[in-house]
Every structure is written in C-alpha cells, then in structure tokens.
C-alpha positions as CSV (number, residue, x, y, z in Angstrom):
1,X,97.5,-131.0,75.4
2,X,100.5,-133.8,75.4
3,X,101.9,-131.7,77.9
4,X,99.2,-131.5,80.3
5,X,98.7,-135.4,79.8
6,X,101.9,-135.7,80.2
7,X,102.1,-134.0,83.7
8,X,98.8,-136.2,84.3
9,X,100.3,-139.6,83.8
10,X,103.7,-137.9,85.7
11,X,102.4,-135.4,88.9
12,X,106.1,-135.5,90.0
13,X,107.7,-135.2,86.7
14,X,110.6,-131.7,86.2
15,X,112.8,-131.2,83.9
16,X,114.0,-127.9,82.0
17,X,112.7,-126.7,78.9
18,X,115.5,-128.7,76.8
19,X,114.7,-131.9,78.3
20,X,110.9,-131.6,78.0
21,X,110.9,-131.5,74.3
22,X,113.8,-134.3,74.5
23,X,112.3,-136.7,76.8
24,X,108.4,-136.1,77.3
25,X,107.0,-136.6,74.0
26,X,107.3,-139.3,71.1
27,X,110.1,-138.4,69.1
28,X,107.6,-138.4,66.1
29,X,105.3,-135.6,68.0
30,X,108.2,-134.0,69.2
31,X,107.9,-130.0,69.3
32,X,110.4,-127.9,69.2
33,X,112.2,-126.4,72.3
34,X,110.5,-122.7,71.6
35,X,107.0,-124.1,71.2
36,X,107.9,-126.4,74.4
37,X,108.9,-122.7,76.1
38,X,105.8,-121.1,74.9
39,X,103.7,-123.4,76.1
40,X,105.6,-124.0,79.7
41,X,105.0,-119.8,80.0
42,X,101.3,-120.8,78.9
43,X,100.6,-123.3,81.6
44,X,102.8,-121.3,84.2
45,X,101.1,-117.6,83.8
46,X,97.5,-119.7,84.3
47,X,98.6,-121.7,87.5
48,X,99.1,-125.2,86.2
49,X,102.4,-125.5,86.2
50,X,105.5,-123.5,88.2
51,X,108.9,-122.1,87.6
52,X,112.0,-122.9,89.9
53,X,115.2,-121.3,89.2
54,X,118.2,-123.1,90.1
55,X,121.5,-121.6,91.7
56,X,122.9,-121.7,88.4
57,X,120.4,-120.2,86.6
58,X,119.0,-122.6,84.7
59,X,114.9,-123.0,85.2
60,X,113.0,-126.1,85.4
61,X,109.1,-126.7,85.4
62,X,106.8,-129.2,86.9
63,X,103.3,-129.2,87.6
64,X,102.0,-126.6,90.5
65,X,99.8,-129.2,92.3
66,X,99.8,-132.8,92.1
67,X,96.1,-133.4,92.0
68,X,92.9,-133.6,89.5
69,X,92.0,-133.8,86.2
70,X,94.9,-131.0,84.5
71,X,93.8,-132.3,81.2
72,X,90.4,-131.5,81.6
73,X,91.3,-127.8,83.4
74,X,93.7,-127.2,80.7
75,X,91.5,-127.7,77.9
76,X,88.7,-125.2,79.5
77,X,91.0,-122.6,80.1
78,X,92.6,-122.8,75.9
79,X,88.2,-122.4,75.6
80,X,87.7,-119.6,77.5
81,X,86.9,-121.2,80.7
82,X,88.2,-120.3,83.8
83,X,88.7,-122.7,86.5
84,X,91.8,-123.9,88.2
C-alpha cells in the first residue's frame, strides 16, 4: 500500500524499478528492488499503474491515470474486489 500512497500523494511521479525502492519509500521501510518489481507487475497487470520502455531498454513505471482514490482501489482489488 506505500506504493499506491505513494503514487497518491505523487500522480506525476516515474521512475524505474531501482529508483523506486531508492527514492519512494523511508529508507527504514525500504523494500527490496524484487519486491518493488513484483509489486510494479502487480499494480501494472490490474491497470493502476503502466509500463514505458525506453529506447535503451530500460523500463520505468508511473501511475496509469492521474485521478481518484488508488489507495482505496488498490486495497479492494488485494480483497477480492474488482473495480478500477
């Protein structure tokens, strides 16, 4: 749920998976880069967040719309509920 906050507080916020565990959470709370890149294809394969792939190859994420309550949405879908 940090993330989703995160992109909350941030609508315009995109970094790659690296500096998302870097940058976007406490250092105390920090996950680590493959939980960050689970969750990123989490929140991605149920439409809250998208996946650009730069020229080089790398790939950064940032939220898929800038709108609304993603907290909330995210926590219904890890319940069960589908909305979006």
């Amino acid at each position: 749920m940090s993330l989703a906050r995160y992109l909350q507080d941030h609508p315009r916020a995109c970094d790659r998976a690296q500096g998302i565990s870097l940058w976007w959470f406490p250092p105390t709370d920090a996950p680590s880069e493959i939980d960050v890149l689970n969750a990123l294809d989490w929140m991605v394969e149920h439409g809250f967040m998208k996946r650009a792939l730069a020229g080089d190859g790398r790939v950064s994420y940032a939220r898929a719309d800038g709108e609304g309550d993603l907290v909330g949405r995210v926590g219904l879908a890890l319940n069960g509920v589908v909305r979006r």
